[in-house]
C-alpha positions in Angstrom: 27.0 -11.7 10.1 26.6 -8.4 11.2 24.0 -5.4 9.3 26.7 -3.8 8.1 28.1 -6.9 6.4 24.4 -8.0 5.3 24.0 -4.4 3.4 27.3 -4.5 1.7 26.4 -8.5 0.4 23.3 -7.4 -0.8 24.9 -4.1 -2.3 27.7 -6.5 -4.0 25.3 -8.9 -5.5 22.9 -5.7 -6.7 26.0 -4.4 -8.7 26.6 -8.2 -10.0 23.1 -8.4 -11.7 24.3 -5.7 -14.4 26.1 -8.6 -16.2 23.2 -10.8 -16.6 21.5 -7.9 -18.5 23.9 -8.4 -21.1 23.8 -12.4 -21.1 27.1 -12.6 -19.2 26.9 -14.1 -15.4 27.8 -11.7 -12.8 29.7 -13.0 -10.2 30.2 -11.8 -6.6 33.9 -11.4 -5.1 32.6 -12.0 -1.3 31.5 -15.3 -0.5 27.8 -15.0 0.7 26.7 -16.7 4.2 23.4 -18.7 4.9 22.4 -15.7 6.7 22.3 -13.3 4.0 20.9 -15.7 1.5 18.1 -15.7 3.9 17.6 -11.9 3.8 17.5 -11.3 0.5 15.0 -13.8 0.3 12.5 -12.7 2.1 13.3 -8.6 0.9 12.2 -9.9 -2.2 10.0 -12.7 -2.2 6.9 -11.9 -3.9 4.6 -14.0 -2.3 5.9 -12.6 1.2 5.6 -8.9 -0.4 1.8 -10.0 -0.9 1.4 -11.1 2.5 2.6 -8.0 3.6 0.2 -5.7 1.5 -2.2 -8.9 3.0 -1.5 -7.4 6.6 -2.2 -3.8 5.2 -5.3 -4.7 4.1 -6.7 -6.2 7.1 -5.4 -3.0 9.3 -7.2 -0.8 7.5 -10.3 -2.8 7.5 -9.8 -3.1 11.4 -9.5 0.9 11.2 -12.8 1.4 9.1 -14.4 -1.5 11.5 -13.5 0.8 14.4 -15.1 4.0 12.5 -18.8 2.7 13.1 -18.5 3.5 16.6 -18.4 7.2 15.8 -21.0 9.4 14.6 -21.4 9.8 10.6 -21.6 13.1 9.2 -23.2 13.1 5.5 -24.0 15.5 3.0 -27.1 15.5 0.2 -28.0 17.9 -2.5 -29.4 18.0 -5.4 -31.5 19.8 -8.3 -34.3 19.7 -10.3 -35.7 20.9 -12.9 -39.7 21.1 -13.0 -41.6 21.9 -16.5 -44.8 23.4 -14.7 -45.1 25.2 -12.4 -47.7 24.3 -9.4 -50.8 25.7 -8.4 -53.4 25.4 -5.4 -56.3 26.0 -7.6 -57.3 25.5 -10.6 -59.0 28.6 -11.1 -60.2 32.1 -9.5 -61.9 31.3 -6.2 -64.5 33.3 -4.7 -64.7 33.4 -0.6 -67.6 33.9 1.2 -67.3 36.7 4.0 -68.4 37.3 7.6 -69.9 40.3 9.3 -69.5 41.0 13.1 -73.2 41.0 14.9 -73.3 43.0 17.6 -76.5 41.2 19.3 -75.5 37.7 18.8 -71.9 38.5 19.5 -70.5 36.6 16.8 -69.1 36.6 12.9 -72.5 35.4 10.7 -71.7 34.9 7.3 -72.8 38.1 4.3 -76.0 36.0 2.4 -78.6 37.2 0.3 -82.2 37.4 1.8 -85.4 37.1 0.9 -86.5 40.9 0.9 -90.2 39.4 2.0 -89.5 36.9 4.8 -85.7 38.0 5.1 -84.4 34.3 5.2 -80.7 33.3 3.3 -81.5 32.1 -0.4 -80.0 29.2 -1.5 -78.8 28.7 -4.7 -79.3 26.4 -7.9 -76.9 23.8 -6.1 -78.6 23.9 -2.9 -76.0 26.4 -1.1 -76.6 29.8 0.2 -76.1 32.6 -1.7 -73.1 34.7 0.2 -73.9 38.3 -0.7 -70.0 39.5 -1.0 -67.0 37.5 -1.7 -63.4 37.5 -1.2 -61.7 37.1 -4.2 -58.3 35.0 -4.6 -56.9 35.0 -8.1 -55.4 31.4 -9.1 -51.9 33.4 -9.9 -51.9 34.3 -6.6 -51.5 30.5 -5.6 -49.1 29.6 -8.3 -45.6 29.0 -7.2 -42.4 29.3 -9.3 -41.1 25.4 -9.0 -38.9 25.4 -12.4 -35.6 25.5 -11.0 -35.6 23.6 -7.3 -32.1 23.5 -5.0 -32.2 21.1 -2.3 -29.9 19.6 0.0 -29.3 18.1 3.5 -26.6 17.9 6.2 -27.0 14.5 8.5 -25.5 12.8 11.2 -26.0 9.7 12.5 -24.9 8.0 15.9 -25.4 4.7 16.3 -26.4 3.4 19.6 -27.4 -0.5 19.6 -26.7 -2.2 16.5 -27.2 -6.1 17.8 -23.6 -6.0 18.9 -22.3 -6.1 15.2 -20.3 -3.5 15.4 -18.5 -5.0 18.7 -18.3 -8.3 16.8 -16.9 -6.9 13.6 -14.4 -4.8 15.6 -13.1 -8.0 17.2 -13.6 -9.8 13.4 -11.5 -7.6 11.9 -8.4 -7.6 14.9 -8.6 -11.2 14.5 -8.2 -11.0 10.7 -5.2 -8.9 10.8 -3.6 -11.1 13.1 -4.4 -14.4 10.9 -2.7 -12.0 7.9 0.2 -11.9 10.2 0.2 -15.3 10.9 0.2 -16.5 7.4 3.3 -13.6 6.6 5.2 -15.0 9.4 4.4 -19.0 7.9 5.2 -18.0 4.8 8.5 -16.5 5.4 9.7 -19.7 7.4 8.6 -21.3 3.9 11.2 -19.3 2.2 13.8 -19.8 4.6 13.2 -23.3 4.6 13.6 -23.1 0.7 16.4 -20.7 0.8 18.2 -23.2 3.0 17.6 -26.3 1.0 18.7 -24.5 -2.2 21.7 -22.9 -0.1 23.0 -26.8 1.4 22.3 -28.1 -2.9 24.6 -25.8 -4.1 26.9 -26.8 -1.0 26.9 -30.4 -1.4 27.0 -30.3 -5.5 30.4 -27.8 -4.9 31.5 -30.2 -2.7 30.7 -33.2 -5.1 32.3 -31.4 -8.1 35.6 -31.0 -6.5 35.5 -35.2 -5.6 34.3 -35.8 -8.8 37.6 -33.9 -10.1 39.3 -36.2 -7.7 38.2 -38.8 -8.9 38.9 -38.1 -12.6 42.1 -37.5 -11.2 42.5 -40.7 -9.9 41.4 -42.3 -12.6 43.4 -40.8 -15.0 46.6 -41.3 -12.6 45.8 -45.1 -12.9 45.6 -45.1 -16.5 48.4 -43.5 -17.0 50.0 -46.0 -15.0 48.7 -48.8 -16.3 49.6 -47.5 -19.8 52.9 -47.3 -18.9 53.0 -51.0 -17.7 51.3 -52.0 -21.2 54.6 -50.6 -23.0 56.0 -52.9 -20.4 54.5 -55.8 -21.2 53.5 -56.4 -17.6 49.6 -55.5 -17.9 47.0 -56.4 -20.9 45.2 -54.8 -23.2 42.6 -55.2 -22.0 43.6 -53.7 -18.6 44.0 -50.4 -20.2 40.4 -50.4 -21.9 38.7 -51.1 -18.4 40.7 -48.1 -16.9 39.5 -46.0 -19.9 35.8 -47.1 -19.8 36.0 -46.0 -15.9 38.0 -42.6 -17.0 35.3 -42.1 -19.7 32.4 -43.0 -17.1 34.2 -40.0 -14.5 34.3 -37.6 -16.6 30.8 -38.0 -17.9 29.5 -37.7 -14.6 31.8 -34.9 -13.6 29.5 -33.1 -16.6 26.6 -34.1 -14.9 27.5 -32.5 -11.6 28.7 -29.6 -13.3 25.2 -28.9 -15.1 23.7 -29.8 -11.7 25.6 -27.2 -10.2 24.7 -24.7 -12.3 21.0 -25.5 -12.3 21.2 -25.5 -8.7 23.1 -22.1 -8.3 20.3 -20.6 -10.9 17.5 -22.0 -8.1 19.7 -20.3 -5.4 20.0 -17.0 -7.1 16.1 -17.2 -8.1 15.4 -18.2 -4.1 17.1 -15.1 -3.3 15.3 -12.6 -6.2 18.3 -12.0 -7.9 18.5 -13.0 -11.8 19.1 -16.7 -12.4 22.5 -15.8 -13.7 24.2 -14.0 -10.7 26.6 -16.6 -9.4 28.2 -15.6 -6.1 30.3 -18.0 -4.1 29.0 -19.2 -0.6 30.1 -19.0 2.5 30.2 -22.7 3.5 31.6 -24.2 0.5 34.9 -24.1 1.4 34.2 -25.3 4.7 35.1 -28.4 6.0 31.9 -31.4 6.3 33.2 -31.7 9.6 32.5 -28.0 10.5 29.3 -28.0 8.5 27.8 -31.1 10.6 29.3 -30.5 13.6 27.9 -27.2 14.4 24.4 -29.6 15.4 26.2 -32.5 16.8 26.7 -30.5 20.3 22.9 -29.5 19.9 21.1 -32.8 20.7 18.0 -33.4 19.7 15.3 -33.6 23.0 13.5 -36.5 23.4 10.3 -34.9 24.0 8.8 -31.3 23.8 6.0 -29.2 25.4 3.5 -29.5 22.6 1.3 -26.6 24.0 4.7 -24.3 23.5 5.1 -25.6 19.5 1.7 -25.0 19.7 1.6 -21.4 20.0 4.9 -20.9 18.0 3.6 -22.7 15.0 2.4 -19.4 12.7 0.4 -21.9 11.0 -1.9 -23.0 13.9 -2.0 -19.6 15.5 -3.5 -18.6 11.7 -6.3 -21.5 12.7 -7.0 -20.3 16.0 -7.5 -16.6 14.6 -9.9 -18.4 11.6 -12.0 -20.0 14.9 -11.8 -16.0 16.3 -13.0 -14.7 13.1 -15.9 -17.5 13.0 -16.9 -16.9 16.3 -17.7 -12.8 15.6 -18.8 -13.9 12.3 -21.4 -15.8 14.3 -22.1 -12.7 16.7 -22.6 -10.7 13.3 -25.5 -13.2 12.0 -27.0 -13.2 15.5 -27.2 -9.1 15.3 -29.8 -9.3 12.8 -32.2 -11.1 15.0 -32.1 -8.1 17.5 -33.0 -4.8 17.6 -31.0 -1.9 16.2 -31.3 2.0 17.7 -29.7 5.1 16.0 -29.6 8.7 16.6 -30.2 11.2 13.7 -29.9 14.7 13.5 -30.2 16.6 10.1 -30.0 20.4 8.8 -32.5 20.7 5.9 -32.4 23.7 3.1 -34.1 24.5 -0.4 -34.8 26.9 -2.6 -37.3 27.6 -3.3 -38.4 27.6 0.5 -42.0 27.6 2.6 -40.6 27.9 5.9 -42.1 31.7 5.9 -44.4 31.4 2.3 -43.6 30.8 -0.8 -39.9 32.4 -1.1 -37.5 31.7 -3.9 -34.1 31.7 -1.7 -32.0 29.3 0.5 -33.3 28.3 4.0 -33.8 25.5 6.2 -33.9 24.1 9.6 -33.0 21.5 12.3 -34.4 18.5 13.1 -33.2 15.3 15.6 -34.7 12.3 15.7 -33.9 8.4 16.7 -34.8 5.6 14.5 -35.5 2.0 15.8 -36.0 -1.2 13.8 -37.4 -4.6 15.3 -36.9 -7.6 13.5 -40.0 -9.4 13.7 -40.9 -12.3 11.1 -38.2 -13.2 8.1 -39.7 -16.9 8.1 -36.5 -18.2 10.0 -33.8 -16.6 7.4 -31.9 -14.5 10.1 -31.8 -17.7 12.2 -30.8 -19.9 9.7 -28.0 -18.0 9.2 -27.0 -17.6 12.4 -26.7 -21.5 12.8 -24.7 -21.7 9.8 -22.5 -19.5 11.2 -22.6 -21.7 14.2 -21.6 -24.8 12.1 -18.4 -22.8 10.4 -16.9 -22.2 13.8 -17.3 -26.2 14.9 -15.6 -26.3 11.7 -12.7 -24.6 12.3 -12.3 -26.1 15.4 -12.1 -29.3 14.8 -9.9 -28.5 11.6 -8.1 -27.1 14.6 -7.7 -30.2 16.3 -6.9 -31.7 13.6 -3.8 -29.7 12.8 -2.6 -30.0 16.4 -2.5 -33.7 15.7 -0.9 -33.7 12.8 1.7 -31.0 13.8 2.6 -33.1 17.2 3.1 -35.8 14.8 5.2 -33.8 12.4 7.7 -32.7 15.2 8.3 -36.6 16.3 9.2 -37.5 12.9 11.2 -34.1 12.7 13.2 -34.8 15.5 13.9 -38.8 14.5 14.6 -38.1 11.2 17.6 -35.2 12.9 18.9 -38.5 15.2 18.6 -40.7 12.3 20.6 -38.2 10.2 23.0 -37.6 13.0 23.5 -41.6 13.1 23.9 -41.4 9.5 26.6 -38.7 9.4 28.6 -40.9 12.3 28.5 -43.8 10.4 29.9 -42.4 6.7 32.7 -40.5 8.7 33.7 -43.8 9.6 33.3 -45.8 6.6 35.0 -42.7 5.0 38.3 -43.6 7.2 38.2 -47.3 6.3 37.6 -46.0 2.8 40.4 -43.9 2.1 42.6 -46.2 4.4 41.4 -49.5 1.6 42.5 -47.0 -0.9 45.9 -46.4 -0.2 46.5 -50.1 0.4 45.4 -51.1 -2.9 47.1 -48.1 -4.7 50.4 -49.5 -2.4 49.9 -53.3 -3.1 49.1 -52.3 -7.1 52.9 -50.5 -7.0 54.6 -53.1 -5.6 52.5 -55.7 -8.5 50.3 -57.5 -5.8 47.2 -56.0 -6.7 45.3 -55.9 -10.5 44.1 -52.7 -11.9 40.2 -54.0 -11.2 41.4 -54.3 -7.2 42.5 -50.4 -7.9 39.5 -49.3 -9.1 37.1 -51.0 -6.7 39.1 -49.3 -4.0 38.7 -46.2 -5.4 34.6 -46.7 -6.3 34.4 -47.5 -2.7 36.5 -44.4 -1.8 34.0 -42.2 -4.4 30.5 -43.5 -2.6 32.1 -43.1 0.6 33.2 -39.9 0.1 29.5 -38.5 -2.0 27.6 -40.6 1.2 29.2 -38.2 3.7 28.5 -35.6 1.8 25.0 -36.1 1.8 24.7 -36.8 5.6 26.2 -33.7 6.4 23.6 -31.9 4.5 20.8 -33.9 5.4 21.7 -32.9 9.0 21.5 -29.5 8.4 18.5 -29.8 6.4 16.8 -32.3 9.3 17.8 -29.7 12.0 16.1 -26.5 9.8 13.0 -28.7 9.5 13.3 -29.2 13.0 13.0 -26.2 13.8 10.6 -25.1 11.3 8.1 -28.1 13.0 8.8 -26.3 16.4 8.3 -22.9 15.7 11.8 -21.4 16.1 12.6 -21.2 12.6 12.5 -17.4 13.2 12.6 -15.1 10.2 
């Protein structure tokens, strides 16, 4: 089906879904193909939506991963308010002076002397006695401190960190592509679901109408044999079995009818419309034979590369990105055992300032500086984590292996459950000829009286189970060959 169709579908069945609102099912006039059942699926499966938001995530993280290898440019300020002031001293202080002697050549300090022997005098604590002073008053040495503005402009380069940032770059690539992995394994779930609830509603549609055959068989037959009761050429009792059988029809002609009904309210919920919208598909009016016959002249190979499924399969390429992410996970823990070098510059202001005395406005300076830290003794913690680390990503890997096992087994089952079904399908087409070929014998031989009404109707029980059986192999093919596919990777959303 082309866009164009797809959009017009979608645009159909969006303007069906009023109805609903009002407790009424909508129903769509264009029949809807596998195709767009598919779409509309994963446009508005919510688990695929989270997934996407999912691969978001892990892009930006990649992008703020990639950041640490540029410089960091921060900003600090601040304020503060002081209830004292500060002060030097703690009182007046007195400075002794010096006087310039011409004969010695140098500055000797102003004491008192002994007028009689004209030696210094020391004082009551053992210190001379300076004979002038200097004097600096305590308020002099206060400083204004109630209001203080500071603040600081940095930037940082980093320049060896371990090689953690290296390792959380190539973490976080690897994480985005595991998000991917998982989007793209989730959406083959919901085809795979789409399809199964697409080929229910097929082979239910296509059981209804034989069940209505069926009933109208049946009721043919009693009618009949009612006719040959007034005739006095058939019991009773004759008539009662027929009934009982008519009775037994209809019944499960009810049965298919709710199970259609269910099933088209799975189909519609597969899809993300309401469970109401009822829209016919494309392939029930289709012939079994076209239905199973478009993978009859597809056969199924008898072997496959498994190193191709291998790196098809979403699921295992989401395992080998979880091994990536261990591995740089690992390179993380073993950066904190080595030493980490950065570059720092700053620009520093305050007021009040000191760069030039005690002044109360705004000034600072420069200043650039590295900074180095050695890991040296952590009693074995960094290395204990590292070897964790270690054990995670033998983990993974073997969970790895595993998977691969498992998945090469998945796709030989896959492909002999398709021949299986394929056998299957030949052999109901075949008992379906010999079935409806029994029938019309018996329904011949009962007209011309050489046949009893229980010959009839085991002619037509056999034509019924031939029929349903064919049914189901032609929709088991189709759902063997989409699990096929989905086992080999080219279940392409």
């Amino acid at each position: 089906m082309s866009t164009t169709n797809r959009l017009l579908t979608i645009l159909l069945l969006g303007a069906a879904c009023v109805a609903p609102a009002r407790g009424q099912s909508a129903v769509a006039a264009e029949p809807v193909s596998l195709d767009s059942c598919r779409a509309m699926a994963l446009a508005n499966n919510k688990q695929l939506q989270i997934a996407g938001q999912a691969v978001k995530k892990a892009g930006y993280q990649n992008k703020e991963a990639f950041a640490a290898y540029l410089p960091a440019f921060d900003f600090a300020g601040g304020y503060m308010y002081n209830q004292r002031n500060i002060s030097i001293f703690d009182s007046d202080q007195l400075l002794p002076t010096k006087t310039f002697d011409p004969a010695k050549g140098t500055y000797e300090f102003n004491l008192v002397t002994n007028p009689q022997t004209g030696m210094p005098v020391k004082g009551p604590n053992g210190q001379y006695i300076p004979s002038t002073v200097a004097l600096i008053p305590k308020e002099a040495m206060t400083f204004d401190i109630h209001n203080v503005f500071f603040g600081a402009v940095t930037v940082t380069q980093p320049v060896f960190m371990g090689g953690k940032i290296v390792a959380m770059n190539r973490l976080t690539k690897a994480a985005k592509r595991l998000a991917e992995s998982m989007h793209d394994a989730g959406a083959e779930n919901v085809i795979y679901a789409v399809d199964a609830a697409y080929w229910q509603v097929v082979s239910l549609q296509a059981k209804h109408e034989l069940a209505v055959s069926y009933v109208n068989l049946l009721d043919s037959l009693s009618h009949n044999v009612h006719l040959m009761v007034d005739e006095g050429v058939a019991t009773r009792s004759d008539a009662l079995t027929v009934d009982v059988k008519l009775n037994s029809a209809q019944v499960d002609l009810v049965k298919v009818e709710n199970g259609l009904t269910l099933s088209r309210m799975l189909l519609a919920q597969t899809c993300g419309l309401p469970v109401n919208t009822v829209f016919p598909l494309a392939d029930e009016g289709t012939a079994l034979e076209e239905t199973a016959g478009a993978y009859e002249s597809a056969p199924v190979a008898n072997s496959y590369d498994m190193n191709d499924v291998y790196a098809r399969r979403p699921d295992l390429q989401a395992l080998n990105e979880a091994v990536e992410i261990a591995r740089q996970q690992k390179n993380v823990a073993r950066a904190s055992m080595l030493p980490n070098l950065a570059v720092v510059g700053a620009y520093s202001f305050s007021n009040p300032n000191m760069y030039d005395g005690f002044k109360k406005r705004v000034n600072g300076g420069f200043s650039v500086g590295a900074m180095l830290t050695i890991p040296l003794w952590h009693w074995g913690g960094n290395y204990n984590k590292y070897k964790a680390a270690e054990s995670d990503e033998i983990s993974r890997r073997l969970a790895l292996e595993d998977a691969k096992d498992m998945v090469e087994l998945q796709v030989n089952q896959a492909a002999f459950k398709t021949k299986e079904a394929q056998k299957t399908y030949d052999m109901t087409t075949s008992n379906l000829r010999k079935a409806d070929e029994n029938l019309r014998t018996a329904r011949l031989a009962f007209r011309e009286g050489m046949a009893t009404t229980d010959n009839v109707m085991e002619a037509q029980t056999a034509w019924l189970k031939a029929h349903s059986e064919q049914i189901d192999a032609a929709i088991d093919m189709r759902l063997c060959q989409t699990y096929l596919e989905k086992s080999l990777g080219t279940l392409v959303p």
